[in-house]
NULUMRO-593817 format. One line per 10 residues: number of its first residue (from 1); their letters; for each residue x, y, z of N, C-alpha, C. Coordinates in pm, whole numbers, plus 50000, padded with zeros to 5 digits. Atoms other than C-alpha are relative to their C-alpha. Example, Ala and Ser with C-alpha at 12.3 -4.5 7.8 and 13.67 -1.06 7.14 Angstrom:
# residues 2
1	as	50089,49881,50000,51230,49550,50780,50090,50120,50000 | 49918,49881,49994,51367,49894,50714,49923,50109,50073
//
This chain:
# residues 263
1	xxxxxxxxxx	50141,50034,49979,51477,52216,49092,49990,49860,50063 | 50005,50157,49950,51384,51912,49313,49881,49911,49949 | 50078,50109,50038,51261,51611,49201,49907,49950,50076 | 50101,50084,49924,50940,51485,49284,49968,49862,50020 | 50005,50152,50033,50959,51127,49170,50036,49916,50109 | 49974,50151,49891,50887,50849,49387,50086,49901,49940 | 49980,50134,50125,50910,50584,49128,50033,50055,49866 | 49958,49998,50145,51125,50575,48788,50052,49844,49948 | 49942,50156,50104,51121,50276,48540,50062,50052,49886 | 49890,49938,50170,51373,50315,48238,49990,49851,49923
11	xxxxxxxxxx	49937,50117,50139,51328,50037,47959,49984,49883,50097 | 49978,50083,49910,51272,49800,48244,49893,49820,49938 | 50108,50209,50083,51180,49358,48155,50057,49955,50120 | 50004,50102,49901,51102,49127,48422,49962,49860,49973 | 50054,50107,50021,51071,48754,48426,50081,49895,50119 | 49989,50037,49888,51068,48458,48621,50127,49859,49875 | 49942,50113,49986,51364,48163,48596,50032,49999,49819 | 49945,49988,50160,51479,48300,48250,49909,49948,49915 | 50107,50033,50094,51153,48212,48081,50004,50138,49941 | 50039,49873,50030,50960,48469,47875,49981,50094,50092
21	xxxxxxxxxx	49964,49908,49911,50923,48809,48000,49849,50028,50026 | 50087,49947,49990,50654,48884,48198,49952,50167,49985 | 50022,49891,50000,50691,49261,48159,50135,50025,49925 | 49865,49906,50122,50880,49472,47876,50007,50132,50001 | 50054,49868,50032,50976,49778,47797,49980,50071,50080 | 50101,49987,49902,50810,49897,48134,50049,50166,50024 | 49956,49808,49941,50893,50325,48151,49897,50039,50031 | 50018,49928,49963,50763,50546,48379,50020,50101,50097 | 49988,49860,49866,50718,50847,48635,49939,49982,50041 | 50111,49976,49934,50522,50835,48900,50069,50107,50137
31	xxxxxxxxxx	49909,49923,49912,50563,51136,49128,49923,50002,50181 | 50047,50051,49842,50541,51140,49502,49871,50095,50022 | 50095,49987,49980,50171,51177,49639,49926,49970,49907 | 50126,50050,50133,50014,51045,49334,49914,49904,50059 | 50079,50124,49978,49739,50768,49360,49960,49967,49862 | 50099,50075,50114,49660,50522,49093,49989,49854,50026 | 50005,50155,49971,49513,50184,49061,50047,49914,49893 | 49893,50073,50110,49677,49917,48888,49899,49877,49948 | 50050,50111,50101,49467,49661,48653,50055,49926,49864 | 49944,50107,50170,49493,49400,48392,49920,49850,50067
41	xxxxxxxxxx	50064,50126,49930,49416,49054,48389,50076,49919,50133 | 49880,50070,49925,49508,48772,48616,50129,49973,49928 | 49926,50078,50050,49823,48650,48540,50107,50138,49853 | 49922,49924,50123,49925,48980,48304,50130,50069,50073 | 49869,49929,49910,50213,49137,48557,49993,50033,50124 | 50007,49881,49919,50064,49344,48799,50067,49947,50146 | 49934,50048,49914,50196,49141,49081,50162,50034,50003 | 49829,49964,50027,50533,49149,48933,50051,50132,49960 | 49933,49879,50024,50525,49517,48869,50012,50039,50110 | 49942,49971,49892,50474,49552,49244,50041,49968,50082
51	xxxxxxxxxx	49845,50081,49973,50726,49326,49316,50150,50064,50011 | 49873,49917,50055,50995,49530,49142,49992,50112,50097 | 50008,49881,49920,50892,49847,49309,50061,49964,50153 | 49942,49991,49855,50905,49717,49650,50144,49944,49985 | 49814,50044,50032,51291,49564,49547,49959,49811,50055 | 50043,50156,49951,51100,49155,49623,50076,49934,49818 | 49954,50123,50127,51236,49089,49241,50082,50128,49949 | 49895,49909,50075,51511,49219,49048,49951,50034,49838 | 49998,50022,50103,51462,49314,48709,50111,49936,49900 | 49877,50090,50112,51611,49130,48377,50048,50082,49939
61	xxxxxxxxxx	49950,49880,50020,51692,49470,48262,49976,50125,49991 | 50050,49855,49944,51619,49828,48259,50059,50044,50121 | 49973,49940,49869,51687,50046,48557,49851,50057,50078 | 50101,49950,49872,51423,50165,48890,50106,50039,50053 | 49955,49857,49881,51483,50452,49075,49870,50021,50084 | 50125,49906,49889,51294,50537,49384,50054,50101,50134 | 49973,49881,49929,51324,50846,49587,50113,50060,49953 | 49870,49917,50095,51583,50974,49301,50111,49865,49997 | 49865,50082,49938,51800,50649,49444,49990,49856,49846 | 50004,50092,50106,51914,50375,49157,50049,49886,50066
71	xxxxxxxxxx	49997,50153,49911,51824,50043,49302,50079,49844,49982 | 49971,50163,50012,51968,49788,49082,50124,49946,50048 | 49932,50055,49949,52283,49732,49241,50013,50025,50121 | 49998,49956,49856,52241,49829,49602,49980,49889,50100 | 50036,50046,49902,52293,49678,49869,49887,49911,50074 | 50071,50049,49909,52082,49440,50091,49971,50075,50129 | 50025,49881,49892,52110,49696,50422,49972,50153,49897 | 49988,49883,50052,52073,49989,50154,49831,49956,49951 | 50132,50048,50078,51747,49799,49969,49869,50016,50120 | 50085,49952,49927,51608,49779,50330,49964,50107,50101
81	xxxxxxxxxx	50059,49800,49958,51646,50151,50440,49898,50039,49935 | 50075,49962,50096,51473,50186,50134,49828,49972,50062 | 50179,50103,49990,51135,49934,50231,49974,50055,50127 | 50054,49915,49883,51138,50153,50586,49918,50094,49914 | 50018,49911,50054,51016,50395,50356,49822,49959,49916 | 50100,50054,50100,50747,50155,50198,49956,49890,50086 | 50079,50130,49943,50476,49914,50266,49891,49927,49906 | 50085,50072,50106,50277,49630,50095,49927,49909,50068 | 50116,50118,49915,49945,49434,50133,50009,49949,49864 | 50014,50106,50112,49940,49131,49935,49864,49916,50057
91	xxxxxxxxxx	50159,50096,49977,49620,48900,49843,50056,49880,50128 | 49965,50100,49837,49817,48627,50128,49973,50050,50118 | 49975,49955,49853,49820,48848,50407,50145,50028,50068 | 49815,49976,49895,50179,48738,50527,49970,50046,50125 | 50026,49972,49873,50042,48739,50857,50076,49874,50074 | 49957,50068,49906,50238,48566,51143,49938,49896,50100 | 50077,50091,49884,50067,48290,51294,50028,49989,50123 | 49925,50042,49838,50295,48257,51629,49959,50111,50056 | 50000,49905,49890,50186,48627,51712,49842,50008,49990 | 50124,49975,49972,49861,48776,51802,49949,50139,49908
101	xxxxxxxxxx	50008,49881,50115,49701,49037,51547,50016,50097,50076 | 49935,49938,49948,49803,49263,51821,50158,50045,49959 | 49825,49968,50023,50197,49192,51770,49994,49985,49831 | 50005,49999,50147,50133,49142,51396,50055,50159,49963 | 50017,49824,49995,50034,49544,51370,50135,50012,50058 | 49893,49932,49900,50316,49635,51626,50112,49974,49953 | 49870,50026,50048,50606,49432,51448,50067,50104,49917 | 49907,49930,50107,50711,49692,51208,50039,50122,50109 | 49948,49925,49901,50730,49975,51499,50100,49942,50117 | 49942,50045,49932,50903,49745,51701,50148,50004,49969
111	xxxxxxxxxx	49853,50022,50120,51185,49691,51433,50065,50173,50002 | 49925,49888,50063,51228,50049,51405,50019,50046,50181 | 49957,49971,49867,51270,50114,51816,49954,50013,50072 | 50163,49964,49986,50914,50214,51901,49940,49973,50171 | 49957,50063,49809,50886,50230,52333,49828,49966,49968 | 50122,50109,49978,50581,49953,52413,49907,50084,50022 | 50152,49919,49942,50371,50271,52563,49966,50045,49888 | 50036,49884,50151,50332,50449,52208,49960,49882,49868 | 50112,50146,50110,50308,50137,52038,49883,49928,50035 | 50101,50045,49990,50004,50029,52234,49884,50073,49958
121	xxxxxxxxxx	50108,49954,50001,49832,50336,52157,49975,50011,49889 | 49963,49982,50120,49960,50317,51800,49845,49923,49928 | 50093,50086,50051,49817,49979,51741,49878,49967,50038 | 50172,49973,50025,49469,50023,51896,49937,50091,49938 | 50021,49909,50080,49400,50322,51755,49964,49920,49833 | 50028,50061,50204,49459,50156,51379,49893,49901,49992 | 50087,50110,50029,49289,49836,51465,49836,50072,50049 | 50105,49928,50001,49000,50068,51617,49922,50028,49867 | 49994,49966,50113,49009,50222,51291,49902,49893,49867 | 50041,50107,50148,48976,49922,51037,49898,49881,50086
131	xxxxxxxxxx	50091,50051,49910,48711,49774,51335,50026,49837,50024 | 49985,50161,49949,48890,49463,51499,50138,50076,50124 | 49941,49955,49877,48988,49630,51832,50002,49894,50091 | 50019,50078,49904,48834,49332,52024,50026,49833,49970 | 49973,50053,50029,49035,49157,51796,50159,49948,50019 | 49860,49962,49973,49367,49253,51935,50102,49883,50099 | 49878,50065,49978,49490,48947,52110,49927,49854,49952 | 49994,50181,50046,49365,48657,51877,50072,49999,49916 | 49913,50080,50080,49569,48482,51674,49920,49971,49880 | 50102,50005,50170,49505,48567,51259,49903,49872,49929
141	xxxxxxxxxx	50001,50121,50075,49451,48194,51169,49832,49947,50059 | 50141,50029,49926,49113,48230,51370,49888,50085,49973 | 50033,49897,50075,48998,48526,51172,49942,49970,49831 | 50042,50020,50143,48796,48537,50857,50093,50035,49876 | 49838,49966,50043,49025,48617,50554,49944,50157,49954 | 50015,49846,50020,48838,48976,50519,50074,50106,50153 | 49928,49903,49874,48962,49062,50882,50135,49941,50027 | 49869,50020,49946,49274,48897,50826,50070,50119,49865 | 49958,49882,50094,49318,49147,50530,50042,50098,50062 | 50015,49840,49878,49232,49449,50756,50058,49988,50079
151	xxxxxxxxxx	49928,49977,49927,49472,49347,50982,50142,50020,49913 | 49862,49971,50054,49757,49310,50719,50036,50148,49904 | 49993,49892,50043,49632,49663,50585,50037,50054,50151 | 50007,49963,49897,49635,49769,50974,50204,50035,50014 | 49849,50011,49963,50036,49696,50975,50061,50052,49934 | 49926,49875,50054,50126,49867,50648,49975,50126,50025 | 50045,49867,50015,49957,50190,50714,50060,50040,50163 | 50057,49930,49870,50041,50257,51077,50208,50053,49990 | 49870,49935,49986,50439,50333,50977,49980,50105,49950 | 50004,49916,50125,50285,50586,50748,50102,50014,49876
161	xxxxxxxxxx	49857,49989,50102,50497,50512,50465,49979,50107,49903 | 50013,49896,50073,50579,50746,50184,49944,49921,49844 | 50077,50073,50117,50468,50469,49907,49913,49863,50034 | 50087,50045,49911,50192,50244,49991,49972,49862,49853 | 50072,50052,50113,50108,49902,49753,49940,49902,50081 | 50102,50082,49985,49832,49718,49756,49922,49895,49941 | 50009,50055,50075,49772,49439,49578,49814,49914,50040 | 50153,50027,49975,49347,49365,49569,49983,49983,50165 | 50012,50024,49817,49327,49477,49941,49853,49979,49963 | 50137,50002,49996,48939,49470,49883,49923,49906,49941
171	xxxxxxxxxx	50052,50127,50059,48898,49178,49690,49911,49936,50135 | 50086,50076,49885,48753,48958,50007,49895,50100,50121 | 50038,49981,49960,48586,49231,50130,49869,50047,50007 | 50095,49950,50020,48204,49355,50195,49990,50177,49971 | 49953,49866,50016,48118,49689,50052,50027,50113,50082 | 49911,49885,49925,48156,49878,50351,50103,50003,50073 | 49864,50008,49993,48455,49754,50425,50081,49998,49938 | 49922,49934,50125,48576,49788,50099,50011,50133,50005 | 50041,49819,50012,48444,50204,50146,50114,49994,50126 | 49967,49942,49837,48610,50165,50526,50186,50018,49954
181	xxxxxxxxxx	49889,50010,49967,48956,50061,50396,50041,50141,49837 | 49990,49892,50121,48909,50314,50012,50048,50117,50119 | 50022,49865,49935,48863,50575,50242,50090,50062,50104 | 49927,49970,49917,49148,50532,50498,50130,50023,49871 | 49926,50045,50087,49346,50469,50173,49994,50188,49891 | 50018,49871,50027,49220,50815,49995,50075,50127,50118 | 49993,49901,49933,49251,51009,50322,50195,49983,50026 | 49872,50054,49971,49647,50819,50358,50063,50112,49874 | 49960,49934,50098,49702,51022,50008,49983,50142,50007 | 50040,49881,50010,49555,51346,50072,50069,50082,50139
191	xxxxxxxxxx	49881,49917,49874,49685,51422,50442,50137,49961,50019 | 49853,50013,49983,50015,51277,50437,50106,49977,49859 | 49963,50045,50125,50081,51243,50048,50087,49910,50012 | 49946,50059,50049,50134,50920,50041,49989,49952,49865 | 50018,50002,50112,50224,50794,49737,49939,49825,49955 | 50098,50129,49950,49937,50458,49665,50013,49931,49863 | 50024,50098,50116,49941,50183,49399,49926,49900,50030 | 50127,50083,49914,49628,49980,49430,49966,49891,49894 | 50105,50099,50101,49556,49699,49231,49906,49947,50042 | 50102,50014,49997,49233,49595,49180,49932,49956,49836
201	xxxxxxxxxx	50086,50041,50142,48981,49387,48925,49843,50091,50032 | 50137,49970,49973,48695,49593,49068,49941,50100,49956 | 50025,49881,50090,48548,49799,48793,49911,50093,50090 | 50033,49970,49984,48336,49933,49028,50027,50093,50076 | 49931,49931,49841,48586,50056,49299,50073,50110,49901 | 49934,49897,50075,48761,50237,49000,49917,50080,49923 | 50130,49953,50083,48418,50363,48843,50031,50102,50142 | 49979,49934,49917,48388,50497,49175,50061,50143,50090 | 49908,49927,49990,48683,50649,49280,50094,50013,49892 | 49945,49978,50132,48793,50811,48966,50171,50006,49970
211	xxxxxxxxxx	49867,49939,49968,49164,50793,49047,50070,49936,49820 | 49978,50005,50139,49385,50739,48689,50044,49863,50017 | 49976,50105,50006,49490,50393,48608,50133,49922,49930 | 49918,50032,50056,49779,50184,48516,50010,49873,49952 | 50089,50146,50039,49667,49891,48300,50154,49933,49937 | 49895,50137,50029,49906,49557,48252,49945,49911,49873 | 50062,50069,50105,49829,49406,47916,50107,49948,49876 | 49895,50054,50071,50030,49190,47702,50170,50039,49977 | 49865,49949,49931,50334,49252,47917,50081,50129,49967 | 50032,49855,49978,50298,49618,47893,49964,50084,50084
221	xxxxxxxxxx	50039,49848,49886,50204,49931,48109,49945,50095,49907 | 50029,49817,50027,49974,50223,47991,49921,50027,50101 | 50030,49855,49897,49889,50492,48178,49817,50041,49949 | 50151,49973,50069,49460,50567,48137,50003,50084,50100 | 50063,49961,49935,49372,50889,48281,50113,50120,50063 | 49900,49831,49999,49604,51207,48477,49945,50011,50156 | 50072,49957,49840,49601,51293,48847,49961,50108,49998 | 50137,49890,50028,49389,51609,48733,49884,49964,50081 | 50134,50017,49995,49133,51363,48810,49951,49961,50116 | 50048,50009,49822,49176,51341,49213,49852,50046,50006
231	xxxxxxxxxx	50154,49977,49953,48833,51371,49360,50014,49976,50165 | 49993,49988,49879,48706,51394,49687,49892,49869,50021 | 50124,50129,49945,48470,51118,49879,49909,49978,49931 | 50135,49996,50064,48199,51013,49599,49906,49960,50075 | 50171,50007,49872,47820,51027,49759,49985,49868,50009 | 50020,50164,50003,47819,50656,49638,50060,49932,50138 | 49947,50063,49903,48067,50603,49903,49947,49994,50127 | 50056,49963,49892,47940,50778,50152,49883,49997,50065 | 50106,50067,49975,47625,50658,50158,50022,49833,50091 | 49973,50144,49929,47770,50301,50314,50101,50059,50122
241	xxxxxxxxxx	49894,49934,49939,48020,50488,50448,49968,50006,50174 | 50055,50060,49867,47971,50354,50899,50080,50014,50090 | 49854,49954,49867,48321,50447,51082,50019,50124,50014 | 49946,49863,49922,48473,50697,51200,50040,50057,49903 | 49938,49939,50089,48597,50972,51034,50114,49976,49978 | 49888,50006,50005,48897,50929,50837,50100,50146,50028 | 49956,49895,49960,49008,51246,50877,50042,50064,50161 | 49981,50028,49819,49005,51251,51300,50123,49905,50033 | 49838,50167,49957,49198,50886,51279,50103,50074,49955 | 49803,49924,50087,49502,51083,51049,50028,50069,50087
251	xxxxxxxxxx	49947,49879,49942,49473,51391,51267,50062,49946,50148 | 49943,50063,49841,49490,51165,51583,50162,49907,50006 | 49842,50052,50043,49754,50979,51426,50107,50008,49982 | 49861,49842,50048,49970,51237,51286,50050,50027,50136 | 49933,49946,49846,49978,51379,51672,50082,49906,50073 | 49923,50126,49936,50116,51061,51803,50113,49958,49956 | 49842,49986,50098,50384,51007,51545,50059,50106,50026 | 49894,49913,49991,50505,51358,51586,50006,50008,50154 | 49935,49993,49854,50508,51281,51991,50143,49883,49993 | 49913,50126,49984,50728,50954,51876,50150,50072,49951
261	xxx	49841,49973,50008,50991,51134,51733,50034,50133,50003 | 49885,49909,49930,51020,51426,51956,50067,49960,50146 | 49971,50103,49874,51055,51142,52209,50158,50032,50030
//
């Protein structure tokens, strides 16, 4: 029988510089195409749980497995086959000042071999998408920090990865750009099952979109809730709801990726 599991924690404790542990104990499953969002307070893990995942921190003990593969002694060229596979928006951005939010977007297709004609249509298309097309050759540091977000969501999503984290992409943003990026972020799970970890303090975005939750609390993990409880676009959303369909952008998207690698 094949395994579905993206992500496996076993008994897993993290901490920083041999202090206390910010995270104990930490087991679970999460299987590929799931979506949940990740809460707690400031300062209770959640950073450092998706730290571990993407392989940015080692744990102090326990074992992670992702895609069946057992990470803790692997390789540096083996760790980043792995992160082809994965992508992360952090509250910084980690945006490149020397390039243009053009080559920002484009750097990760570039890395992987990506000919300049397929990557131009790649990265307008996305930045179309998350609405900073006529944003495509300034330089991030000239950008508000809600459209410097949407550009550093613009760069994880356009490899389509198979696990997706997000650490308060929507924090700095207005609500229908909070709905613009939920919604590319829902439709990222449903047509290409990816598999999404979203943190977020925004009771409202998780009121919302009922997806199940994975709360960080006195350097712990529980699980609130069951992907039973997928849903489709709530009316709430869709009422603000002002771009394009997400569903068109994937389908247009999808076609372009599968022209790239029958290239």
């Amino acid at each position: 029988m094949e395994d579905n599991t993206a992500i496996s924690f076993a008994n897993v404790g993290a901490c920083y510089d041999n202090a206390r542990e910010v995270l104990s104990d930490v087991s679970f499953n999460i299987s590929s195409g799931a979506f949940y969002f990740l809460s707690g307070a400031s300062g209770a893990g959640k950073t450092t749980l998706l730290r571990l995942i993407y392989q940015l921190h080692k744990p102090s003990r326990g074992q992670i497995k992702l895609f069946g593969h057992i990470t803790n002694d692997m390789a540096r060229d083996e760790i980043a086959q792995l992160r082809h596979k994965m992508a992360i928006v952090f509250q910084e951005y980690s945006l490149l000042s020397h390039m243009s939010v053009f080559d920002n977007v484009a750097l990760p297709l570039r890395v992987r071999g990506i000919s300049e004609t397929k990557i131009k249509k790649l990265v307008l298309k996305v930045l179309e998408w998350v609405g900073l097309a006529k944003y495509a050759d300034a330089n991030p540091k000239t950008l508000s920090g809600g459209q410097q977000q949407r550009v550093s969501v613009a760069r994880a999503i356009i490899i389509q990865p198979a696990i997706l984290l997000a650490d308060e992409p929507t924090g700095n943003l207005d609500d229908e750009n909070a709905s613009r990026l939920m919604e590319l972020f829902v439709q990222m799970n449903k047509t290409f099952g990816t598999t999404i970890i979203l943190a977020t303090h925004s009771t409202k975005l998780m009121e919302t979109y009922k997806f199940p939750v994975i709360h960080v609390e006195n350097h712990r993990v529980n699980f609130v809730g069951s992907q039973e409880q997928r849903v489709s676009t709530p009316q709430s959303a869709k009422k603000i709801w002002k771009g394009p369909k997400p569903q068109n952008y994937f389908s247009e998207l999808s076609k372009q990726f599968d022209d790239i690698g029958n290239a």
